[in-house]
C-alpha angles and dihedrals in degrees: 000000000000135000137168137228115200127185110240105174120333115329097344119115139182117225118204124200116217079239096064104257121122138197138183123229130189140191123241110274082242090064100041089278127126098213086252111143134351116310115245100257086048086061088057103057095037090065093050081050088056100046106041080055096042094063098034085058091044092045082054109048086044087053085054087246111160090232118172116172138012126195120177119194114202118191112167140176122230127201112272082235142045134323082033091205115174120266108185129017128182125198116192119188123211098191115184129198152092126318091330114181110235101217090051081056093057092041087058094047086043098056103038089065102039101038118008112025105081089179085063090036094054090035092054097055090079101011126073093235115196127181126201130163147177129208117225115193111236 
């Protein structure tokens, strides 16, 4: 896998996926930034975000569960000094759908974090990472 990060203005820099996709990111005003794209750390967690998801929504579909819509909330606590890792991350699933079975759903959490999500297996290696979810009929 390869990427590439390039300076635009200040401290405002363009990211580009090896699949093509790109995305800017920017650093706070306070620090020289414009507010103009995710900050770095954001970026982090929000891929954690997108892969635990991805795979609790594959895991799913594969069981034949009618699911219709997953939402993953993230909140997460960083260290007071630097590096300021992070420490603790939550990540809390709203899955939607028909008749879902709960504890498929919990299978699916469960084993997106201990078997399938590298993002959450990397992550966890220095940050307490803990899942919840709830199922809402729709």
């Amino acid at each position: 896998m390869k990427a590439r990060v390039k300076l635009i203005e200040g401290v405002s820099f363009v990211g580009q996926s090896e699949s093509g996709h790109s995305v800017v990111m920017d650093g706070p005003p306070d620090g020289g930034g414009k507010n103009l794209g995710v900050r770095p750390m954001e970026m982090l967690l929000l891929g954690l975000g997108g892969c635990s998801a991805y795979d609790v929504v594959h895991i799913l579909r594969k069981g034949r569960q009618a699911i219709t819509d997953c939402v993953a909330d993230l909140s997460a606590e960083r260290a007071t000094t630097d590096p300021k890792v992070f420490t603790k991350i939550h990540l809390h699933f709203t899955v939607t759908g028909k008749n879902l079975d709960p504890r498929r759903v919990e299978q699916a959490v469960k084993l997106s974090a201990e078997k399938y999500c590298s993002a959450s297996i990397m992550l966890g290696k220095v940050a307490e990472i803990t899942h919840d979810f709830e199922v809402v009929e729709g």
